[in-house]
N, C-alpha and C positions, 0 to 999 in steps of 0.2 A: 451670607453667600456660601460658608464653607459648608457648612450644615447641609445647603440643598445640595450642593455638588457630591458629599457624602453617601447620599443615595444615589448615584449612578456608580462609584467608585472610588478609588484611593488618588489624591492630588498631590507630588511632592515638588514646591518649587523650585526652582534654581538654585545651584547650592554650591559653593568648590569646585567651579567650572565646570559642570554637572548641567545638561538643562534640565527644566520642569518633565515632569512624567505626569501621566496618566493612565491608569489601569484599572478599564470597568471592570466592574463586577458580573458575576456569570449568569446574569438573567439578561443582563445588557449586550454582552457577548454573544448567548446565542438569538438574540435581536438582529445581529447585525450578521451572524449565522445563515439567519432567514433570507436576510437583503440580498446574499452572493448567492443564495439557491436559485432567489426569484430571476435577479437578475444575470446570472450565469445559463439559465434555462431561455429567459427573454434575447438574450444575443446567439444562442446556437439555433433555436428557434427562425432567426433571421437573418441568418448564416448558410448560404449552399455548402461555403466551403468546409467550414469546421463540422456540420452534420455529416459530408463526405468522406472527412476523413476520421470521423468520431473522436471528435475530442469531447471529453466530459464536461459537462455546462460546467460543473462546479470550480473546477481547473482554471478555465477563462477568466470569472468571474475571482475567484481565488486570489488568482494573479495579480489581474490589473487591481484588485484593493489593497493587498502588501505592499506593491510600488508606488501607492500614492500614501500610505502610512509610511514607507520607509522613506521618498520623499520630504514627508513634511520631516521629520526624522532628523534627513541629514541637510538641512536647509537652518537644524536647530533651532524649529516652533515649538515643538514638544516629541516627548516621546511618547507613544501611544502604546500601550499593549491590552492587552485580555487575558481574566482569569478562564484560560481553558482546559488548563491541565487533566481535571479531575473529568469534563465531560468529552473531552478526544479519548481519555482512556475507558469510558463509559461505550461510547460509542464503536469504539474499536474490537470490543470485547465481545458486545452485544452481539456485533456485526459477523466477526468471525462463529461465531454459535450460531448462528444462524444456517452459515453457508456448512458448517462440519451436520447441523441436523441433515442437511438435505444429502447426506452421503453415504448411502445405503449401500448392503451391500449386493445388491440390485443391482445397480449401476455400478459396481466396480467389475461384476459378472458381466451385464452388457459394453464395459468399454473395455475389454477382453485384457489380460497377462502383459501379451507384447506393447499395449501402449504404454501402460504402468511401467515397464524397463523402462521406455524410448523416453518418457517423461523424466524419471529418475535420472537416466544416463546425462541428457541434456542439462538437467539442473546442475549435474558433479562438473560437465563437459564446460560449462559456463564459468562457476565460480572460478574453478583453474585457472582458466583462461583470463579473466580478469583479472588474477591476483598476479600472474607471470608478465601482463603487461602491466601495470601499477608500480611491480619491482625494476621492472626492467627502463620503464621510462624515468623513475625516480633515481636510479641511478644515472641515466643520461641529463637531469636537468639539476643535480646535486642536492634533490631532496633526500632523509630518513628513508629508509624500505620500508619501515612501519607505517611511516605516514603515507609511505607510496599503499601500505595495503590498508591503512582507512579510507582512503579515495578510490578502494577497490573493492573487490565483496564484503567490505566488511562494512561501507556505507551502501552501496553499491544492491547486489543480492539481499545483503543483510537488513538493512533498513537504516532508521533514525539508531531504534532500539540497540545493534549490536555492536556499532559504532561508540555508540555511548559505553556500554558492556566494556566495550574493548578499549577503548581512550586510557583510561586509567591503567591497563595493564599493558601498554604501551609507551607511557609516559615511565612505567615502574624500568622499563627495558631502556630508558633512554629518550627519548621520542617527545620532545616537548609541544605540549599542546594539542595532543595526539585527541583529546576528545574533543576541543574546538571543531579541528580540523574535520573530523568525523564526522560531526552535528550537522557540519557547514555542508560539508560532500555528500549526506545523506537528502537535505532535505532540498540541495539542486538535482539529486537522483529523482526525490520523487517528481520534480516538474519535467525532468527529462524522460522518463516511464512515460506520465501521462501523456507528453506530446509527440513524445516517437512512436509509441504502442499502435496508435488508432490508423497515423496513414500507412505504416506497415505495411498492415493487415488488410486494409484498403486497398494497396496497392497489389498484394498478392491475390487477391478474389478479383480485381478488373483486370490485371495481366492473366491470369489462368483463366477467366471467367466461372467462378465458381458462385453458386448458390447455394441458399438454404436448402434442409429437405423441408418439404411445408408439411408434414406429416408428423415432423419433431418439435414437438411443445412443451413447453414451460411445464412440471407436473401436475401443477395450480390451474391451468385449464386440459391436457391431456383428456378430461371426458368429450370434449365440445363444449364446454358451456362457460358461458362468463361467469368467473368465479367474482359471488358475491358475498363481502366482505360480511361478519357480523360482528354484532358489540359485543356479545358474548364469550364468541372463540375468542377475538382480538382480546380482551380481556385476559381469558383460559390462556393464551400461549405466551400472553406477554409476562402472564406473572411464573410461566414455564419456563421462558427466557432467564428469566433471573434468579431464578432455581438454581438453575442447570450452569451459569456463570458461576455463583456460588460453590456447585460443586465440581465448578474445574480448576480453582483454586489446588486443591489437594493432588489433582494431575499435575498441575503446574511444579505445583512444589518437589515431586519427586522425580520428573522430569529436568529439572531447573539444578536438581543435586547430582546429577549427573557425572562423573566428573569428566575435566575440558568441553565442557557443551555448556553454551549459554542461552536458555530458551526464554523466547519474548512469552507474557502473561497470555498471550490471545492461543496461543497454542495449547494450553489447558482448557481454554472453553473450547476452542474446537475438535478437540477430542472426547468433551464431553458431550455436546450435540453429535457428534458422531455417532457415540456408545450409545447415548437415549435414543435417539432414531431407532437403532438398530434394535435392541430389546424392546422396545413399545412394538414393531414390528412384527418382532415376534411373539410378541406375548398378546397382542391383537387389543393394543391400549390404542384409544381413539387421539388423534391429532388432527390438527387442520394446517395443508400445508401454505392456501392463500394468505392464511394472517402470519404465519410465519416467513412468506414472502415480504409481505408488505414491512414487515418491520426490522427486517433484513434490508431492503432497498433506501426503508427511511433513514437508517444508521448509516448506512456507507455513505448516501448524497451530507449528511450533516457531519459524517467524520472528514472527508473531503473539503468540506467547505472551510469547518475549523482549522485545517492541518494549515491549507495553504492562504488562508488571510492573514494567519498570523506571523508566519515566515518575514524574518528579519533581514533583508536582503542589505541594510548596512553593516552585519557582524561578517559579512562575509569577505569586505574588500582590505583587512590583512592579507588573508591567505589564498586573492583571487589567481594569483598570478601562476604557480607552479601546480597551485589546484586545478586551476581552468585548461592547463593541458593535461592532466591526465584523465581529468570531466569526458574533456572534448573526446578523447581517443577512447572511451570508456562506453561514450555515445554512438562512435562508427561502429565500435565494436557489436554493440547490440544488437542495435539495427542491421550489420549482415549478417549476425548470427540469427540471428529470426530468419531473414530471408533464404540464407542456405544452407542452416542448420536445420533450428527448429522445427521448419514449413516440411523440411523433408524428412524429417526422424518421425514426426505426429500424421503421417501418412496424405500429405498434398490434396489434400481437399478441403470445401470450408471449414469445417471445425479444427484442420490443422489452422486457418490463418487467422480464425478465430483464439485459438492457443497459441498462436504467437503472440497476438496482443498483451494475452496475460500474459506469457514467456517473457518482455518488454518489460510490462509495468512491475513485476517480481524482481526483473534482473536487474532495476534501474531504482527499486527502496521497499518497496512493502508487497504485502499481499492485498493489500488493499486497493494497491494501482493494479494489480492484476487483474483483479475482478469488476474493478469502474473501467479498463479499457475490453475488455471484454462487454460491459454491457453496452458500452456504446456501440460496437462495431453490431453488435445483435441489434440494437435496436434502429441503427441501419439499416441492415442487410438480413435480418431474419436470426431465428434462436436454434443454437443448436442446443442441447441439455447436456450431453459430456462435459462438452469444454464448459460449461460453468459452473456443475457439480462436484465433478472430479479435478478437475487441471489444477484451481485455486491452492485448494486443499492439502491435493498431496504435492503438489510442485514445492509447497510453502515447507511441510514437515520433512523432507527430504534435504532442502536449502538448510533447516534449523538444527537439523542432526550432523549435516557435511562442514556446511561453513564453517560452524564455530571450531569442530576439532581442525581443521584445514589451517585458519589463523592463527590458531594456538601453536600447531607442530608447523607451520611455516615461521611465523613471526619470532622463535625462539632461535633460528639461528642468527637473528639479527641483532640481539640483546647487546645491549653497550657493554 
């Protein structure tokens, strides 16, 4: 029996008051990948509500599978986990290259100077803000200010990623537990991104009554014509994809040595789909941008799927208690900084309430929630191509420059 169970994964049983675990393996994993896709799409599909307010199928679906794995969990059946590590980071990587190819500078010329400030300003305008009330309520409820500023942009804007970065040089200042804590406040960020972002944004295009332009299209049909995928290009870009990851490795790395700047790996690819876009551009090297969509949309719904299935909602109930109030006030905060912040800085029109979406899912964990609440609100409500070209992108490499040094020359007058 143990032999066949082998081939699904690793079995350890009961041990020193320990229960049994389980942990498939990652062909099993993304099996069960598939499952939250299919059915994350089968419940939005059957949902006025949550298509209303675009919540990402994969989210839904996400969700309710972590709580019924951390259920059996904490009822002490087994513990359940997944070798994901290696294909979330695959995924994430892929996905950001994708979105940095599509950012020409074309489009940084059609989405003019002044948004590019208003974008920047609002990303610097946020982290602040989060990290003044994080200190400010951690002193009110006699938590660390370090740990008040992991539960802040540093899980927060910053992600899983800078939280983790930053634990350990928090824990060095004093701060115990400080990368726990982070993990924990990061990866309630991103379920909080994804389920604020969508009605938002929702609610600002049926309060203003704002529509799409129908005239603004995806660049992948922009001729008129249903772009038809082939096995050839899909082939051609995909093994272009992983070029061009490869060689943002070396962006990363001299990025990453920065010093007081701690940059996530996915910002090296997207800067290297950035730069290729832009020189094949110029240099009139052929690309095709349909198959570079498609495998773009394929990574982000399967990075999505993997982040929040596997989310551990029993490591979290040490630290629910003084976490979950500054979660919560972290959450009003977002949510009316979108609504009368954002919405007004990115010029009050749909593509402004569309950029608040990602504004949400950025300021709440990843760049990744910024662009799955962006496409939901588009596939809604109609596509703008700014806010999903440009907003992700640069909102994300502005957040990766400011925050980290912001944490570091904040967090150092806190040092034990």
């Amino acid at each position: 029996m143990e032999s066949i169970i082998s081939y699904f994964g690793t079995f350890k049983p009961a041990a020193d008051g320990a229960i049994a675990s389980f942990k498939f393996e990652y062909l099993c994993t993304l099996g069960f990948a598939a499952i939250v896709i299919f059915l994350g799409r089968a419940i939005v599909a059957r949902s006025a509500a949550l298509r209303k307010y675009a919540i990402p199928a994969p989210v839904v679906s996400g969700i309710i599978f972590s709580i019924l794995i951390s259920v059996i969990k904490g009822f002490g059946i087994v513990s359940i986990s997944f070798d994901a590590t290696i294909m979330k980071d695959l995924c994430q990587n892929l996905f950001f290259l994708c979105v940095g190819f599509g950012f020409s500078a074309k489009m940084l010329k059609k989405a003019g100077g002044k948004l590019c400030i208003m974008i920047a300003f609002a990303a610097c305008l946020l982290i602040t803000c989060q990290n003044i009330l994080g200190i400010a309520l951690s002193k009110v409820i006699g938590l660390n200010p370090l740990l008040g500023l992991q539960c802040s942009s540093a899980a927060m804007s910053g992600g899983v990623g800078t939280a983790s970065a930053f634990g350990p040089i928090f824990e060095g200042w004093g701060a115990a537990d400080a990368t726990t804590i982070g993990v924990a406040a990061g990866t309630l960020g991103n379920i909080m991104g994804s389920l604020i972002g969508g009605p938002v944004a929702a609610f600002l295009i049926m309060r203003h009554g704002l529509k799409s332009d129908p005239n603004d299209k995806p660049e992948a049909v922009a001729t008129g014509k249903v772009p038809e995928l082939n096995n050839t290009r899909m082939i051609m870009m995909f093994a272009l994809t992983l070029l061009l990851a490869a060689l943002g490795m070396p962006i990363y790395c001299l990025l990453d040595n920065i010093p007081m700047i701690e940059m996530p790996k996915f910002i090296g690819c997207l800067f290297a789909g950035a730069i290729a876009r832009n020189v094949m551009e110029a240099c009139n090297i052929k690309f095709y941008v349909p198959e570079v969509d498609a495998i773009e949309h394929m990574f982000l719904e399967l990075y999505l799927a993997l982040v929040l299935m596997t989310t551990d909602f029993t490591k979290l109930a040490p630290v629910a208690g003084q976490m979950g109030v500054i979660l919560v006030a972290q959450a009003i905060l977002i949510a009316l900084f979108g609504i009368f912040v954002s919405f007004n800085l990115f010029g009050r029109d749909y593509g402004a309430a569309v950029m608040t979406a990602g504004n949400i899912g950025w300021g709440c964990g990843s760049g990744s929630n910024a662009v799955a609440n962006e496409k939901a609100i588009m596939d809604q409500y109609g596509w703008h191509n700014i806010a999903w070209v440009l907003y992700p992108s640069f909102a994300v490499i502005i957040d990766d420059i400011y925050n980290p040094i912001f944490l570091s020359v904040i967090g150092s007058f806190f040092k034990a």
